[in-house]
C-alpha positions in Angstrom: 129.2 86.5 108.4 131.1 88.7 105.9 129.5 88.3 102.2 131.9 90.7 101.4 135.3 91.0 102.8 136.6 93.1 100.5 134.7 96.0 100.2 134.8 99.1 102.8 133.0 101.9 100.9 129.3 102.0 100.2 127.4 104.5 98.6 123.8 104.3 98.3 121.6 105.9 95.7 118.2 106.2 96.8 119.2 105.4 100.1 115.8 106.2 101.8 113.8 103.0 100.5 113.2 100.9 102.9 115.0 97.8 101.5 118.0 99.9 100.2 118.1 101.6 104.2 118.2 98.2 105.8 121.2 97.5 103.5 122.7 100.4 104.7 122.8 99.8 108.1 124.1 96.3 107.9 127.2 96.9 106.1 127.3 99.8 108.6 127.1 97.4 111.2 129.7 95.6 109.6 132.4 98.7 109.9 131.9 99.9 106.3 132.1 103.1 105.1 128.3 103.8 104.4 127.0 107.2 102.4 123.8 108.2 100.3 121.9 110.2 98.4 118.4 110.5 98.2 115.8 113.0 96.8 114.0 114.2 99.9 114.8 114.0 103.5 112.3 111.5 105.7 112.0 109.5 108.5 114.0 107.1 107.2 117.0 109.1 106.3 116.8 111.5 109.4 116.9 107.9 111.3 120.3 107.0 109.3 121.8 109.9 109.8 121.4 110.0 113.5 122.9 106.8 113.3 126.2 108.2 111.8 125.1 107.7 108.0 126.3 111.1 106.0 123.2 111.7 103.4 123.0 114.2 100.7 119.7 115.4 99.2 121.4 117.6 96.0 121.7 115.1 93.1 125.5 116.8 92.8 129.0 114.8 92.2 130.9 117.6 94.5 129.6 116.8 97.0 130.4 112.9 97.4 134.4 112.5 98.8 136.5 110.9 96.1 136.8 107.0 97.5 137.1 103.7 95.9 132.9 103.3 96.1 131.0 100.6 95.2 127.7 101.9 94.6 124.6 99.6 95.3 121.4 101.6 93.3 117.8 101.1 93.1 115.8 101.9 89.7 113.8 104.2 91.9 116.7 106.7 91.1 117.0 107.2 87.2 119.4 106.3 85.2 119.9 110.5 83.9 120.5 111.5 87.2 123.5 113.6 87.7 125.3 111.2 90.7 124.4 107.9 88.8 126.4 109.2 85.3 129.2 110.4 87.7 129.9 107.0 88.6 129.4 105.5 85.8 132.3 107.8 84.2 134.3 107.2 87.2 134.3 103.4 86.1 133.0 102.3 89.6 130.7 98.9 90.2 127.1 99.7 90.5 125.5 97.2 91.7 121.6 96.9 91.8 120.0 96.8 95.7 118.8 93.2 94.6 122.4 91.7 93.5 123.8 92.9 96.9 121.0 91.7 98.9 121.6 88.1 96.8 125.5 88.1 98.1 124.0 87.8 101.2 122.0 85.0 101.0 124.6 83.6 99.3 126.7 82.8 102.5 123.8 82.1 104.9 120.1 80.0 105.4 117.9 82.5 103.6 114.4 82.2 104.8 112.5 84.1 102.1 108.9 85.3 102.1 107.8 86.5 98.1 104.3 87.0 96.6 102.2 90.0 95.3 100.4 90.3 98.7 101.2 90.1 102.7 105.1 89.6 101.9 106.0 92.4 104.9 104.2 91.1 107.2 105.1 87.6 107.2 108.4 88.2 106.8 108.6 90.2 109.8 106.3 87.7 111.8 108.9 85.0 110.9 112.0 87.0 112.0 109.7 87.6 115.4 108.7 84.2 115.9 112.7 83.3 115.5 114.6 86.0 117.6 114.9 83.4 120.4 116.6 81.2 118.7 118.6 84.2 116.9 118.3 85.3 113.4 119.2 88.2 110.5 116.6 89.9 108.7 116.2 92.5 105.9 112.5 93.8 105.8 110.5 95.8 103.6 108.7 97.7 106.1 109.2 98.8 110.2 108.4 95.7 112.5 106.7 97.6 115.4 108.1 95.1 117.3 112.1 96.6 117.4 111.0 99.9 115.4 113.2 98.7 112.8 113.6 96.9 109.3 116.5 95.3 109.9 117.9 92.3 112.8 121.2 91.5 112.7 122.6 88.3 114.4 126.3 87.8 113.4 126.3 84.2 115.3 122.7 83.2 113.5 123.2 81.5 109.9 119.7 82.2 109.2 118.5 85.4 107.2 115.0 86.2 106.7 114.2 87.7 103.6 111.6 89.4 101.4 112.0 88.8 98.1 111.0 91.0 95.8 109.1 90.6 92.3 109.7 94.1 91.0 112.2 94.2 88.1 113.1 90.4 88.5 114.9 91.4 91.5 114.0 88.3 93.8 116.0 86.2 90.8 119.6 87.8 92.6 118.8 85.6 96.2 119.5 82.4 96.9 116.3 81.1 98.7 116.7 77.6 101.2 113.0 78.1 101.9 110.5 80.6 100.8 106.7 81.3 101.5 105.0 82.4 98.2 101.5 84.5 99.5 100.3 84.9 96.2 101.0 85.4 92.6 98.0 88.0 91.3 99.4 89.8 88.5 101.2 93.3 89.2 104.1 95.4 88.0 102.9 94.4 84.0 105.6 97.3 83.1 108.1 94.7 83.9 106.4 91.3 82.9 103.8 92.5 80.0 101.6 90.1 80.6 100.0 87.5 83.5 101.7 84.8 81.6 104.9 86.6 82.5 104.7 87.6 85.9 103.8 84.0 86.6 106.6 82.7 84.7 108.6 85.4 87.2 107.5 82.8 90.0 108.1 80.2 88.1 111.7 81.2 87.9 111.9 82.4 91.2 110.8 78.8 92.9 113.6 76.5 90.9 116.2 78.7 93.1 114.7 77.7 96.5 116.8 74.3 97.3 115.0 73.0 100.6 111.1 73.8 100.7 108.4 75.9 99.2 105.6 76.9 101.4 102.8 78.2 98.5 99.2 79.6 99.0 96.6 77.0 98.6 95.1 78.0 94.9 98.4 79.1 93.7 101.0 76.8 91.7 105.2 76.5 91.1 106.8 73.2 89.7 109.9 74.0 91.3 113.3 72.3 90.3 112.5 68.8 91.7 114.4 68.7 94.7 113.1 71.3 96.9 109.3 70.0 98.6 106.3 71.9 98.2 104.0 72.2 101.0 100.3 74.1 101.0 98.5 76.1 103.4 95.5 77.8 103.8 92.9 79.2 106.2 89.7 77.7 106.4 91.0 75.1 104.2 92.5 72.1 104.4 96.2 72.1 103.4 99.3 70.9 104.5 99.7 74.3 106.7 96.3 75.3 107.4 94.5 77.4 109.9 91.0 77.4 111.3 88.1 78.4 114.1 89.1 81.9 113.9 87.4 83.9 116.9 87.5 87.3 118.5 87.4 87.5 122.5 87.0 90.7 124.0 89.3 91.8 121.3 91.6 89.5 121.3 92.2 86.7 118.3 92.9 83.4 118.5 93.0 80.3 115.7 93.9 76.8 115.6 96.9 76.2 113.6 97.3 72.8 111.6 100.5 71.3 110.7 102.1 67.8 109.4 102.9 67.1 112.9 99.8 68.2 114.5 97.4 71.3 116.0 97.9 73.9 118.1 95.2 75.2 119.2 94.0 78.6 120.8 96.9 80.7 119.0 96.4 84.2 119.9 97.5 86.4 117.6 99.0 90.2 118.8 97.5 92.0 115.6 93.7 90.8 116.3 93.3 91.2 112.3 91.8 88.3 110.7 93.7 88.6 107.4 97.0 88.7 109.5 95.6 85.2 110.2 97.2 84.0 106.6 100.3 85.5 106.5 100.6 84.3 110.6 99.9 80.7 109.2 102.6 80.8 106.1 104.9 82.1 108.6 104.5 79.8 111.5 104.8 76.9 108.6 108.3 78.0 107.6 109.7 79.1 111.5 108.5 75.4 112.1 110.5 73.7 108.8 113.6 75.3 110.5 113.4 73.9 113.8 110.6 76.6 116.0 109.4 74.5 119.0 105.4 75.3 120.1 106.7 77.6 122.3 108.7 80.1 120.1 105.5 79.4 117.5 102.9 80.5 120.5 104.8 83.0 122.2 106.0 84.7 118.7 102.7 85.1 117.1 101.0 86.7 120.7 103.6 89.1 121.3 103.8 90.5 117.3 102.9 93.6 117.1 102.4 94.3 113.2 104.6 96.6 110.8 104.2 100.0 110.4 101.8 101.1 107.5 99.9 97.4 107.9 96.3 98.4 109.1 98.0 100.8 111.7 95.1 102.0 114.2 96.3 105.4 115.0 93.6 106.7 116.5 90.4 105.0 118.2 88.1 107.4 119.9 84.0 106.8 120.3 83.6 108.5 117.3 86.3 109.1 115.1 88.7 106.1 113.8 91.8 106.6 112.0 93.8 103.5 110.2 96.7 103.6 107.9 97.5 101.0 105.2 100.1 100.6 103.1 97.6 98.8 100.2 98.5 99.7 96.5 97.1 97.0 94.6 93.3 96.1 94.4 92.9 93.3 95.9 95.1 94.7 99.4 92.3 97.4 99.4 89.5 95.1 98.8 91.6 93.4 102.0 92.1 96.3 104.5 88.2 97.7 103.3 86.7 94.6 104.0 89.0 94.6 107.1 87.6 97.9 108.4 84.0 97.4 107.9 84.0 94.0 109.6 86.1 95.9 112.8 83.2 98.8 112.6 80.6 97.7 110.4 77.5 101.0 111.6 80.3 103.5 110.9 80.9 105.8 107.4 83.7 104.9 106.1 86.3 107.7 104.5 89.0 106.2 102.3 91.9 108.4 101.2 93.4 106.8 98.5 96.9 107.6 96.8 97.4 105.7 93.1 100.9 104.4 93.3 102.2 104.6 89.5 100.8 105.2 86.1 101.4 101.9 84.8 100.1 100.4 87.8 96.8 102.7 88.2 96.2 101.7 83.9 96.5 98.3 84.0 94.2 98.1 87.2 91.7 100.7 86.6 88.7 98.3 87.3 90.2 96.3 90.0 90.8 100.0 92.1 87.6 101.1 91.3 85.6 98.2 92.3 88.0 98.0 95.8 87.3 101.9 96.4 83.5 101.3 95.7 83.2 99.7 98.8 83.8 102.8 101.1 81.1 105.3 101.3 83.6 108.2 100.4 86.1 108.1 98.4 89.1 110.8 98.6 91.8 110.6 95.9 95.0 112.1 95.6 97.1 112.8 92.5 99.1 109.5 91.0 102.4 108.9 92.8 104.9 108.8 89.5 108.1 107.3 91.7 110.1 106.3 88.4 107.5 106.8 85.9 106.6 109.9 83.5 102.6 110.3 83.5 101.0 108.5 80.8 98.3 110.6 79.0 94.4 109.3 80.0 95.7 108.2 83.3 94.9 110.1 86.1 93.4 110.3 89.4 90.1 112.0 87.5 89.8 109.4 85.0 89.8 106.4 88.3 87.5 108.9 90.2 84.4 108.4 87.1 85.0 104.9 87.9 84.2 104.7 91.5 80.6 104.1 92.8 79.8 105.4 96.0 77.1 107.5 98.1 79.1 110.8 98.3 81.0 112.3 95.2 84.2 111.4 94.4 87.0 114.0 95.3 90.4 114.4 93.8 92.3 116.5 96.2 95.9 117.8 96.0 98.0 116.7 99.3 98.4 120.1 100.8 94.7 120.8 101.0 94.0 117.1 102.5 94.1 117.3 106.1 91.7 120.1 105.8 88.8 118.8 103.4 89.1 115.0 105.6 88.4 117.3 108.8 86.0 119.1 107.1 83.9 116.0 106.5 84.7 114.0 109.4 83.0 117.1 111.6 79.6 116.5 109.1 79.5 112.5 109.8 78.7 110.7 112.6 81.0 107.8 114.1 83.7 107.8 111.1 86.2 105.7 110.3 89.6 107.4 108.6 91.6 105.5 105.8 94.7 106.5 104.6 95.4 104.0 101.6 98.6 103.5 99.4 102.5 103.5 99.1 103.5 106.6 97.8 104.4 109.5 100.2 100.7 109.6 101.7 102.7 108.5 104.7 104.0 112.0 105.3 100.8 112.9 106.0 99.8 110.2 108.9 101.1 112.5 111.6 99.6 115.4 111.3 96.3 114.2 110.2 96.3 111.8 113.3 97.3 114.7 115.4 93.8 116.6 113.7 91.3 113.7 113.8 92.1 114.1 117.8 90.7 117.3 118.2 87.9 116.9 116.6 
């Protein structure tokens, strides 16, 4: 499995993303030369370079060694910066993360997951459910599982992918069978319009050349040869689940197929919207060949992604969970979550706007999904790529939300303090952290806080 014989010397710009890190580390694994740069050091790039990946974190030519690179680049890192005109002057291929994930699928089974929602974690449930019978993967979050976003199997011809909607990148892969989870209108700065991003899809499904596996409610015509197959929970499809139960904390479903029903599935995550993405990706482990067993025993012993509904702490009367949820209806989805887990306790939701474009042309949709918590913490927007767009702000979302307490916008070094603050005033809380900027960097130390309380 060698997609690219040819080349030995990698650099990566913007090296920390999760999808661009997992790229990194399997052409490392491949004897490459790997190197990066990103803009600030995290666990992700601490984690590379322990594994013998140099990183830089000054946006300065001098310091990368003159080699024949070919640089793979994600639009996270602009266009101005200093390293990206370097190479451009130096004449060297630069090659978007997306293309050089696509040369890869190019040589094996690609087994890809896309939609606007739940894309992470069935992707990683699928490359669980298949480790026994050996499989690659390149994942857009840690599976909790191996503490990694990335499997590599150099005598597996399968590759599990998740295939991205975000600047047209899914277009690059070369799909044998995907899952599509959903197709709810998001990154408008790219597609305009809803008629676009579903047109996106559209696009996307006439690549896939065995099977489709597509949300129940959702719709792709395909290119005519590859077959489209439903599913569902609580629904009849051609992949469906139902009788959803909690035991003593533990979560079990029955699991409808065209060739018959499992029944009692536990599930390891005992999260009933995991249910979904569990069915859409025990649909697609079993179009490649997964016995009952590997489909049983898969789906029990998952253990979630990192940033999905993460409990990290769970006392009597405080409860802390981090989620990765930037659009409205994932919030609406890990709120809704949370209440039905502890419906008696007051729930705090800290919530960080990922993108201006994104936080404009969702304004209602976030403040509805906020308004179901009974206090609402924001933090400023996350720009990533984007320069601030005037009239959007956290402020303006905050005048939105409806809720008992006022809404507070609060700048992230003062955050661990003021949620503290108010867990000590409230009785049996529950602790959100919500979306996909750096919020993460605060999970630690907040967790650590809530504890000694």
């Amino acid at each position: 499995m060698n997609p690219t014989p040819s080349i030995q010397n990698f650099y990566f710009l913007g090296i920390g993303g999760i999808g661009m890190s997992a790229l990194a580390r399997y052409f490392a694994s491949r004897g490459c030369h790997v190197e990066g740069y990103d803009r600030t050091p995290s666990p992700l790039t601490r984690q590379l370079e322990k594994e013998g990946i140099p990183i830089i974190y000054t946006d300065s030519p001098h310091k990368v060694a003159d080699l024949p690179w070919t640089v793979v680049w994600t639009p996270a890192v602009p266009t101005d910066t200093a390293l990206y005109c370097y190479f451009l002057r130096k004449g060297l291929p630069i090659l978007k993360r997306a293309e050089m994930l696509g040369k890869v699928t190019q040589s094996l089974r690609a087994l890809c997951v896309a939609g606007t929602h739940g894309k992470t974690s069935t992707a990683t449930l699928l490359a669980h459910i298949l480790q026994p019978k050996g499989t690659n993967a390149f994942l857009g979050g840690i599976s909790m599982n191996v503490n990694s976003n990335l499997l590599i199997n150099p005598d597996s011809d399968l590759v599990v992918v998740e295939a991205d909607e975000f600047d047209r990148s899914f277009l690059h892969l070369s799909p044998a069978i995907t899952a599509i989870t959903a197709i709810d209108p998001d990154h408008l700065d790219i597609y305009s319009t809803r008629e676009g991003y579903q047109e996106g899809f559209e696009q996307y499904a006439r690549l896939v050349k065995e099977a489709i596996v597509i949300k129940k409610g959702y719709h792709v015509a395909g290119n005519g040869q590859a077959k489209i197959y439903t599913y569902a929970t609580d629904s009849v499809a051609d992949f469906y689940a139902d009788n959803a139960r909690v035991s003593e904390t533990r979560l079990f479903f029955d699991w409808h197929s065209p060739s018959g029903t499992l029944k009692d599935v536990e599930l390891g995550v005992p999260v009933y919207y995991d249910v979904e993405n569990a069915t859409a990706a025990m649909a697609i482990a079993h179009l490649t060949g997964a016995d009952e067993q590997m489909l049983r025993e898969g789906v029990r012993t998952y253990k979630g992604v990192w940033r999905r509904f993460n409990i990290l702490v769970n006392t009597p009367h405080i409860t802390y969970i981090d989620d990765y949820a930037h659009h409205p209806k994932e919030l609406q989805t890990a709120i809704s979550s949370a209440r039905h887990l502890f419906p008696d306790r007051h729930l705090i939701g800290v919530f960080q706007p990922h993108l201006f474009t994104r936080t404009r042309d969702f304004m209602d949709g976030f403040a509805a999904a906020l308004s179901q918590l009974e206090e609402v913490v924001l933090l400023p927007i996350y720009p990533a790529r984007e320069l601030p767009i005037e009239g959007v702000t956290s402020e303006v979302l905050a005048k939105q939300i409806s809720s008992r307490y006022p809404v507070r916008v609060v700048q992230k070094t003062d955050i661990i303090q003021y949620v503290c603050q108010r867990v000590k005033v409230c009785d049996e809380t529950v602790v959100m952290t919500l979306g996909a900027g750096d919020i993460d960097r605060l999970t630690g130390d907040l967790a650590n806080n809530l504890k000694q309380i």
